[in-house]
N, C-alpha and C positions, 0 to 999 in steps of 0.2 A: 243787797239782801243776802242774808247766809243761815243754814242751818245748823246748830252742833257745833261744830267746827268751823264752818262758812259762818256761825252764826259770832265764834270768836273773832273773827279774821275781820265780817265785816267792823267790829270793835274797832279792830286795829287802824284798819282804813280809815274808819271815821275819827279816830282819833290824832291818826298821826298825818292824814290827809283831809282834814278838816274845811278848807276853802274848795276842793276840786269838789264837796258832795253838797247839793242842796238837802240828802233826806238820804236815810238809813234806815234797816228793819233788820233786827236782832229776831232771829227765830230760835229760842231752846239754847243760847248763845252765856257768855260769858263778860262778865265787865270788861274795860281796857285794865293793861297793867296789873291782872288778879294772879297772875305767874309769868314765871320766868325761865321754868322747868319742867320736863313731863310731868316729875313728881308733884308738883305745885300743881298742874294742870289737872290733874287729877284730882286734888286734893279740894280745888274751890270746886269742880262736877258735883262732887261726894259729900263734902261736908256744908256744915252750918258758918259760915263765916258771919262776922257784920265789924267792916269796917264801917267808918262815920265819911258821911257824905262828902266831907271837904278833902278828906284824904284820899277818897273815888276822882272828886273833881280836880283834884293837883294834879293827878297821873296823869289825864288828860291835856291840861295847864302846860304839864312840861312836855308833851309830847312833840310838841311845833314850836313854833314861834308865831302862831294866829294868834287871834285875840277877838274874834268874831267877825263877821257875823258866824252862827253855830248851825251846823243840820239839823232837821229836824229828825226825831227820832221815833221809829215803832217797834214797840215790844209784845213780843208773841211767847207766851211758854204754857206746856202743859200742866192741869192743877197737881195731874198724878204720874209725871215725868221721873221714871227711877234710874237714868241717867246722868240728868243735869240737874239739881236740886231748884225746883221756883223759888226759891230763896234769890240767885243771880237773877233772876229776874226784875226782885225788887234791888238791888244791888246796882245792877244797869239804869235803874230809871236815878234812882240816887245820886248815879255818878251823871246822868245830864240834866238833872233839875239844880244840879247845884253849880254847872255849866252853864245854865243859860238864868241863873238865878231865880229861879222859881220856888214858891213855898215846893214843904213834901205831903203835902194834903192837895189831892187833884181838885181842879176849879169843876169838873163834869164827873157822874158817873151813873153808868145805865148797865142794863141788863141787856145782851141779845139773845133771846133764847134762854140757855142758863149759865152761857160764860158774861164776865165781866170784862167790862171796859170801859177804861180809867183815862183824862183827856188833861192835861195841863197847857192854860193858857196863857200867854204875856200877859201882858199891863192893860193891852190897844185889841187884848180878847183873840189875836192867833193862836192857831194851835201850837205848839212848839213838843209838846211828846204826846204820845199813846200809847196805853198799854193793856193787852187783854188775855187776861186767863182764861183759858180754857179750861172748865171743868171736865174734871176727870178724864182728860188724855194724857196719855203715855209721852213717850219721846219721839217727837216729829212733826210734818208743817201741816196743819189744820186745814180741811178742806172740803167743800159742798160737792157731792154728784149727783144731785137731787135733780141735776139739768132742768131746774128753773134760773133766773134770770141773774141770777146770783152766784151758780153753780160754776166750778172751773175745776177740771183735772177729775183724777180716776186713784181709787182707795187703794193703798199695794204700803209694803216695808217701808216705815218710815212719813208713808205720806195717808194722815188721818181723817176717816170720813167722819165730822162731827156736826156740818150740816151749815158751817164756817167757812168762807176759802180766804186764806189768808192773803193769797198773791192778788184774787181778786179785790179786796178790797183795797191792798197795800198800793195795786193800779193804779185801781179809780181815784185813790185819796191822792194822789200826786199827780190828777189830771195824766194819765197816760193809757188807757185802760182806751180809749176811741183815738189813740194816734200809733199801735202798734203796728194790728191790721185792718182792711177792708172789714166792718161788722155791723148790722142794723145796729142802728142808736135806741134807748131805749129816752123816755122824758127826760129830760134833766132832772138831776136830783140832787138837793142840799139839805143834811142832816138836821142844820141847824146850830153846829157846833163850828162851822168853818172848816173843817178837815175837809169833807168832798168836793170836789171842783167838778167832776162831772161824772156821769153813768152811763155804762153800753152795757148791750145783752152781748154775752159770750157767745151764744147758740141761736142763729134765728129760725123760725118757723118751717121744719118739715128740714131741718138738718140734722143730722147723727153723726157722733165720732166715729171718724173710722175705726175700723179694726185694726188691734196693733199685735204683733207678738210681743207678749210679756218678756221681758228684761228680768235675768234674775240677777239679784244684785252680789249673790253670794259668788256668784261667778267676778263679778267685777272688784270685789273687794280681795278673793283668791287672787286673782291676777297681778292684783297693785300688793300686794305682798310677794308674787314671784316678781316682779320687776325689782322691786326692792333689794333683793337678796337676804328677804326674812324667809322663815320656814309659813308655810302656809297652814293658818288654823283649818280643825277641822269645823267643817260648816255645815248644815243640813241640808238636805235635799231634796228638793219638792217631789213631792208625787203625781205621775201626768194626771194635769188637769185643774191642777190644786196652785192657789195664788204660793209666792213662793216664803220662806220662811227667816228673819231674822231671827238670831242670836246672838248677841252683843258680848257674852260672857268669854266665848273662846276668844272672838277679834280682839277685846281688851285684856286677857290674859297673854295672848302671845304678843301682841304690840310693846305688853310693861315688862315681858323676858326678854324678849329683842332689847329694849335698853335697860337691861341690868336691874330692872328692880323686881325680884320675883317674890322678897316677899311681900313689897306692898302689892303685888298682883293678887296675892292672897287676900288680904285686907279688902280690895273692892270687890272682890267674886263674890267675898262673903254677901257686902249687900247691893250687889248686882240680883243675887240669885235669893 
């Protein structure tokens, strides 16, 4: 699984190591093969592309020398991600329904809450992709602290409370979600669709998260820029007390100076901001 960037990479993986993965989850992520360059990189985030599906699925094609069997695949992107355009989202599913030959019209599609998800099956009715929009989230991995049964993780930069958790379900739907750690089982549970294989509660009865010191990430991303020997964006700074603060704008303007392109840096600020 990868977000953003983890969310490109896991692409790459799954593309270019196609037998070592049974299943894969694109979070806010990138088709395989949609650049080749930061500038390119940038440019599929930003813009509207649409390449045709069979030209998605060659990248893929040539990536190895597999031939199936293919991972299975989950797609996660936000409706109002100003980041990474949902467009690559439809873009990614494009590039493995035409991988695993599937129509481009999903055999399932339900509502949970108010995001959508979208389920394509084989011939013999497996699932083989999934994908769900999240309405009206920004850029980051979707997630419940409702600490009901469903619930996983804590809302902070980047990781979005929409009453969704992506990792839980992404778990459970590949049967691993009750083989991680010791956790009450909750009934077994099957959607109906063939995707779940089994269900655990994250939290059992009369347990609470512990307390953690908040992580501020603007410190961690400062850091991986002085390592680097780039100059370090300026970042905001939380206020005690106060969850901590992204800004995407400085990090991607000094990342596209650092390599020579300042004035397409100009170009995405504009609709970054």
């Amino acid at each position: 699984t990868g977000l953003s960037a983890g969310g490109a990479m896991a692409s790459v993986m799954l593309a270019t190591y196609p037998e070592a993965y049974a299943g894969g989850a694109i979070i806010a992520g990138l088709p395989y093969g949609c650049a080749g360059s930061v500038q390119e990189a940038f440019e599929a985030m930003f813009s509207e592309q649409s390449p045709c599906a069979r030209i998605l699925g060659d990248r893929v094609r040539a990536a190895s020398g597999h031939r199936g069997p293919w991972p299975r695949i989950s797609v996660w992107h936000g409706s109002a991600d100003p980041i990474v355009k949902p467009s690559n989202a439809e873009h990614i599913i494009k590039q493995w329904a035409d991988i695993h030959g599937l129509s481009a019209a999903p055999t399932q599609s339900e509502l949970i809450g108010r995001h959508t998800r979208r389920i394509w099956h084989d011939a013999n009715g497996s699932p083989l992709i999934e994908a769900f929009s999240i309405a009206g989230m920004a850029h980051g991995v979707p997630l419940d602290s409702s600490m009901n049964a469903e619930s996983c993780g804590a809302a902070g930069p980047f990781f979005l409370d929409v009453g969704l958790s992506s990792t839980h379900h992404i778990a459970r739907a590949w049967g691993l979600a009750d083989r991680c750690v010791e956790m009450p089982r909750a009934a077994a549970a099957n959607s109906g669709d063939g995707w779940h294989e089994a269900a655990a509660t994250p939290f059992g009865a009369g347990t609470t998260r512990s307390a953690r010191s908040p992580l501020d990430p603007n410190d961690v991303i400062a850091a991986a820029f002085k390592a680097a020997g780039l100059p370090v964006p300026e970042l905001p700074t939380a206020a005690s007390g106060t969850s901590p603060r992204i800004d995407p704008a400085p990090i991607i303007e000094a990342a596209l100076k650092s390599a020579g392109l300042s004035a397409f840096a100009a170009r995405v600020l504009r609709r970054v901001r």
